[in-house]
C-alpha positions as CSV (number, residue, x, y, z in Angstrom):
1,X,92.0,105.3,98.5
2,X,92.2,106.8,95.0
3,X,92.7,109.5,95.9
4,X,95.6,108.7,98.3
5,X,97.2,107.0,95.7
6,X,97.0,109.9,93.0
7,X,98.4,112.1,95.3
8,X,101.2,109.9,96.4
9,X,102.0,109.5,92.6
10,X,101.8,113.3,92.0
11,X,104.3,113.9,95.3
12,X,106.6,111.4,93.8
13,X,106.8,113.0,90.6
14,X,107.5,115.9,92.0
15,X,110.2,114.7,94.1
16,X,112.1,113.0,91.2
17,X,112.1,116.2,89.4
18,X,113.7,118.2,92.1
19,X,116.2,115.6,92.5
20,X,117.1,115.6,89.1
21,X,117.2,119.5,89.1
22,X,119.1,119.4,92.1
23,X,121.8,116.3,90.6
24,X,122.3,118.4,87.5
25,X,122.9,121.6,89.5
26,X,125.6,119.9,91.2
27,X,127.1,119.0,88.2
28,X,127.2,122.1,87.0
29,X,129.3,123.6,89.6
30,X,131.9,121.1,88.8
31,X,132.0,122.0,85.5
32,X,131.8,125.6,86.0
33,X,134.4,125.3,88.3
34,X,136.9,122.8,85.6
35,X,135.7,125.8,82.6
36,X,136.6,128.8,85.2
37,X,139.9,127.4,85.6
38,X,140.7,126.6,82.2
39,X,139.4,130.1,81.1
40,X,142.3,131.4,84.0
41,X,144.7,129.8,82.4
42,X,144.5,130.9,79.1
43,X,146.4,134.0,77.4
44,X,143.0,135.4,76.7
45,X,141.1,134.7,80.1
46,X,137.7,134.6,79.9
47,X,135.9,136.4,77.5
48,X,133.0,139.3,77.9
49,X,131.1,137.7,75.6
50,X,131.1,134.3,74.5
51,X,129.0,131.0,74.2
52,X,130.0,127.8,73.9
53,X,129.2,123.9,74.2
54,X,130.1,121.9,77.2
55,X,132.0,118.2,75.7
56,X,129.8,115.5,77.0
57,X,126.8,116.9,78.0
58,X,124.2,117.1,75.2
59,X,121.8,120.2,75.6
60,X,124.2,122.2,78.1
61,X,126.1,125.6,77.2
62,X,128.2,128.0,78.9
63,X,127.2,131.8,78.1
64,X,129.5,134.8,79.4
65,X,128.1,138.2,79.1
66,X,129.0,142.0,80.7
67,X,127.3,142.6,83.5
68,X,127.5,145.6,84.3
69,X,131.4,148.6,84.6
70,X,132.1,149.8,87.9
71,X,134.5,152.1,89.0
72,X,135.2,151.8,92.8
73,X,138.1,153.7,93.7
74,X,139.0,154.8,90.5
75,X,139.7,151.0,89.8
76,X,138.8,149.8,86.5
77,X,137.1,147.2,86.8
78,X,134.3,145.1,84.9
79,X,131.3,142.3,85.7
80,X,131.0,139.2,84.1
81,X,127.8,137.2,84.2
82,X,129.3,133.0,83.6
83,X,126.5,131.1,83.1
84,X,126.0,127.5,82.8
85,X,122.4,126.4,81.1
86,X,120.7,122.9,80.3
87,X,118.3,123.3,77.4
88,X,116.0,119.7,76.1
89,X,114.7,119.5,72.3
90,X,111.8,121.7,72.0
91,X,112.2,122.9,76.1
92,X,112.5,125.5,78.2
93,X,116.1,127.3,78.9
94,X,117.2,126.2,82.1
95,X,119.8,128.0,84.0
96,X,122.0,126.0,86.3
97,X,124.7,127.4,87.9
98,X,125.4,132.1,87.5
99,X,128.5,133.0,88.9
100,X,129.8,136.7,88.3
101,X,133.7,137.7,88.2
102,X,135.4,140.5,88.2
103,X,138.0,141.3,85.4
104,X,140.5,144.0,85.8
105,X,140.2,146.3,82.5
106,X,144.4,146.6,82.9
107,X,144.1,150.0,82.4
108,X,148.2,151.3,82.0
């Protein structure tokens, strides 16, 4: 019966971690998707590079970096990695939500 019980406990555990995960992944989008649209609406747009704190939730960031240039069709055109990560005192990095855009290089 021990043993049941340990088991149950350690499934449980589990569980509530996922669903935390999961809760704060969700919350994420939403806030990736309020920072995206801010970022469109500025005269600067979203920037290549850049790192910042997200108001009202301790421990979480937003992180841009290049991706990676392509060229298709002789468009000019760039890849931006948005990232939103969750980070505890003393814990690991945890990525929540990676979304990459393209940016026109407004070549002309």
């Amino acid at each position: 019966m021990a043993t049941m019980l340990v088991g149950s406990l350690l499934a449980f555990a589990a569980h509530q971690r996922q669903t935390r995960l999961a809760d704060a992944k969700l919350q994420a989008v939403a806030v990736a998707d309020e920072l995206l649209d801010r970022f469109s609406g500025s005269p600067g747009g979203l920037p290549p590079a850049g790192r910042g704190a997200i108001p009202g939730k301790p421990g979480w960031f937003w992180q841009t970096t290049p991706a990676r240039a392509i060229a298709p069709a002789q468009i000019p055109v760039r890849i931006i990695r948005f990232q939103i990560f969750s980070q505890k005192p003393n814990g690991p990095l945890t990525p929540l939500v990676t979304v990459e855009l393209v940016q026109s290089l407004g070549v002309g």
